[in-house]
N, C-alpha and C positions, 0 to 999 in steps of 0.2 A: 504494500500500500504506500502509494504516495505520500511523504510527512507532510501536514499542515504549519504552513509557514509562519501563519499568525491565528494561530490556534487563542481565541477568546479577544482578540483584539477587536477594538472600537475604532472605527473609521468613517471620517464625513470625506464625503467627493463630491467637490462642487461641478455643477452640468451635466449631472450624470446621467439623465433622464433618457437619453438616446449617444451613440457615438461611441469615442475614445472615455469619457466617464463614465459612461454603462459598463463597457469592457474591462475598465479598470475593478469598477464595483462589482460584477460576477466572479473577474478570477482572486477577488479578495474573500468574497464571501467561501468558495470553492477552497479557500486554503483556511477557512473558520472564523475569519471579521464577520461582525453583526457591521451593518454598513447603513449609512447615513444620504440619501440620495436628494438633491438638491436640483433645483433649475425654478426661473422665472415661472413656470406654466407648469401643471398639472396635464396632462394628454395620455393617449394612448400608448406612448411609448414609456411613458414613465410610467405605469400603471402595469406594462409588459417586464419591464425591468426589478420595480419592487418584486411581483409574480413571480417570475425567474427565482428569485434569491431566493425568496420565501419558501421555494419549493423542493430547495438543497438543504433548510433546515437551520437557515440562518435568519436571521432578525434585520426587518428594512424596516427605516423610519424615513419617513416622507416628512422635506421641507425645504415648501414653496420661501424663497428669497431673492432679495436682487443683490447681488454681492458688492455691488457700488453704493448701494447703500447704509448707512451704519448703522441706522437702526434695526434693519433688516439681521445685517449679519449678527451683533449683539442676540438678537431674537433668536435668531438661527442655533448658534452655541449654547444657550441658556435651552433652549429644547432639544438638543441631542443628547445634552450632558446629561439631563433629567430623565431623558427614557432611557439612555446607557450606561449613567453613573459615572460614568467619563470619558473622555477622547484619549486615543494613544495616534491616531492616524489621520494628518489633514492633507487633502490633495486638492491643489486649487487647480482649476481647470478650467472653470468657464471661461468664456469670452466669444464675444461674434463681432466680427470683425469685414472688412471690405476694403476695396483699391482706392487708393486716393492720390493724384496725381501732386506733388510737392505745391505746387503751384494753386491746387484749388483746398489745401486744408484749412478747415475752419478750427477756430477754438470748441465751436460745440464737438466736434469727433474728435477733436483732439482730449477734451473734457471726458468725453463719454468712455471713450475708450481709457484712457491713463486709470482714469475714476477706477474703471469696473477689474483691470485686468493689471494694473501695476499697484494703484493707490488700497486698492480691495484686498488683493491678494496680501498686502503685506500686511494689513491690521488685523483680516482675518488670521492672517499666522501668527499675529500679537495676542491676540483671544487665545485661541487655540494653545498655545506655548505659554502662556498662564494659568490655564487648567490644566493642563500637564504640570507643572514645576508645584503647582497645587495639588496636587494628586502625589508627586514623588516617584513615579517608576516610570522616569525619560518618558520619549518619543518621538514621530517624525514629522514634518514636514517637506511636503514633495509639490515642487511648484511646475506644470508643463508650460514649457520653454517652445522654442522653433528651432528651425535650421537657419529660420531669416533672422534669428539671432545674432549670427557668426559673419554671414551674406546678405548682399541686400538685391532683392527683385525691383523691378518698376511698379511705382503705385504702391509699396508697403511700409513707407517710413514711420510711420506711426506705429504701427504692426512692430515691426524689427526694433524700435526704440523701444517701446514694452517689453518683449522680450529680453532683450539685453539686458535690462533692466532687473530683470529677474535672475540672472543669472550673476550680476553680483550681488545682490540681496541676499542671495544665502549665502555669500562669502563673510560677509555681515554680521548674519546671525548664527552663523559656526561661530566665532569669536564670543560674538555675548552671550552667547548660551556656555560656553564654555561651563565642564561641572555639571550640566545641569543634565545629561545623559538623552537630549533631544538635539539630533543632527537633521541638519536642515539643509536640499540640495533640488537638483531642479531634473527633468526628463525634455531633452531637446528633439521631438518628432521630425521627420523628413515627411517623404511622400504616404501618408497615411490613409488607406483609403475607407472612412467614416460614415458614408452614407449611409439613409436608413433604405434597404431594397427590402422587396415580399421574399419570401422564404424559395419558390421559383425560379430566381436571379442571382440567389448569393452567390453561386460558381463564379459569379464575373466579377466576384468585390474583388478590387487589385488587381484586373487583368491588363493584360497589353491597350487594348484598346483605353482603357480608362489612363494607363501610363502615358500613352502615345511614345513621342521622342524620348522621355525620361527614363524609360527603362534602358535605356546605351550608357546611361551613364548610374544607373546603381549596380555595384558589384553584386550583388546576392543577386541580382537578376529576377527581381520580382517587385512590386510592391507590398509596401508596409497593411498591417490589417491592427485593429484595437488592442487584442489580443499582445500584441508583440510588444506595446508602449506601456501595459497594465503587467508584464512580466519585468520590464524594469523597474516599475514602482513595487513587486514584489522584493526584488531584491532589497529595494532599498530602504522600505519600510521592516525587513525582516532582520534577524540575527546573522544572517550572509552578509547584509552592511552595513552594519552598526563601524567597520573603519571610514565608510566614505563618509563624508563631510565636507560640505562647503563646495561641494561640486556639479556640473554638470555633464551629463551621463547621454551622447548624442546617440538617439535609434532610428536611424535613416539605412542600413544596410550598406553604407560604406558609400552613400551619395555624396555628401564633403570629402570624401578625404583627397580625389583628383583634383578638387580647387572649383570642380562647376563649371562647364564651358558656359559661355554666355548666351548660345544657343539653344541651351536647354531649356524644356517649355517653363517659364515660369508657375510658380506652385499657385493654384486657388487660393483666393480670401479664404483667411483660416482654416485652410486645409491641413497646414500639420499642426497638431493639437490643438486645434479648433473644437467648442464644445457640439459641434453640431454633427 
């Protein structure tokens, strides 16, 4: 039998409702997390996803928040800790995102976006990382990052300044947390392919056709699926990485490491870990 990785562990995943946080939230639950399922809207998918878990024998708690928010997220934490008794595991993940050519951005996207996916993610991890060190038995935080982190496409400056963003934030909060037994580190996605399809279609999640030109340039010769980006936050929320710290962790199948010709099709608005 497969060991469970985080056998009894508490975990909130913000966007989890469909996507890369669905993904995340099943193969958490699958390794014995009671898990914390979060997004703007209540829908079908989110209701397919609680389902899911519930039906492995794990414990889903539903909550609707807007993570740009503060009252929200305040609200947010003060009800998971209540039905869990406490957090060991925070994955920030939301955000929806879109192109926006340097020249046409506004302060409101500029706003909206920092707000929900830079400014959010970090106080959420200040919450979070305070009910841990109040609790006393460590924990993790795990922020998804991009590959437009590292590189920049046309039309994602704001996108990629976020990102970045996040990847020294936990360089950050390695340092102050110091002692206090919660390592804090980020998952930078590449070409991930997130879509929600009918059960009919899923053969083609990540296929050629959906990569186009970008499959010449990933070594693994394939595209990314949820599954693959929710195995690196196993790691890294588990006792396999309790050394890493302060880092980020890129799952793109080896798409940076040739440097990206510039021909390569540029990545969709939030397509790599994008909550959508």
């Amino acid at each position: 039998m497969t060991p469970k990785l985080l056998e009894g562990k508490k975990a909130l995943i913000t966007g989890s409702r469909r996507g890369i946080g669905a993904g995340i939230a099943q193969l958490f639950a699958e390794h014995g997390a009671d898990v914390g399922i979060n997004d703007i809207t209540r829908d079908d998918e989110a209701d397919k996803t609680i389902a899911s878990i519930k039906a492995i024998g794990r414990k889903a708690s539903w909550h609707q928040a807007d993570v740009g928010n503060s009252d929200d997220r305040t609200r947010m934490l003060d009800e998971f800790v209540e039905q869990h008794g406490r957090i060991d595991i925070l994955v920030n993940n939301a955000v929806a995102s879109k192109d926006m050519h340097f020249t046409k951005i506004t302060e409101e996207f500029w706003d909206h976006l920092v707000g929900h996916a830079l400014k959010g993610y970090l106080f959420l991890a200040q919450g979070a990382v305070n009910h841990m060190i109040e609790h006393g038995h460590g924990g993790s935080v795990i922020n998804i990052s991009s590959v437009h982190s590292y590189r920049a496409w046309p039309h994602d400056g704001v996108y990629g300044i976020v990102k970045a963003g996040l990847n020294r934030m936990v360089q950050s909060m390695a340092h102050d947390l110091a002692g206090s037994g919660i390592t804090a580190n980020c998952v930078a996605p590449g070409y991930i392919d997130s879509r929600v399809l009918p059960q009919e279609e899923e053969h083609t999640r990540a296929d050629d056709e959906y990569l186009g030109s970008a499959i010449g340039f990933i070594p693994s010769q394939r595209g990314g699926v949820p599954k693959d980006i929710a195995g690196a936050c196993i790691f890294l929320a588990s006792e396999l990485g309790q050394y890493v710290n302060g880092q980020t962790i890129t799952v793109d199948g080896g798409f940076l490491a040739g440097g990206v010709p510039q021909d390569s099709k540029p990545l969709e608005p939030g397509m790599p870990g994008a909550a959508e």
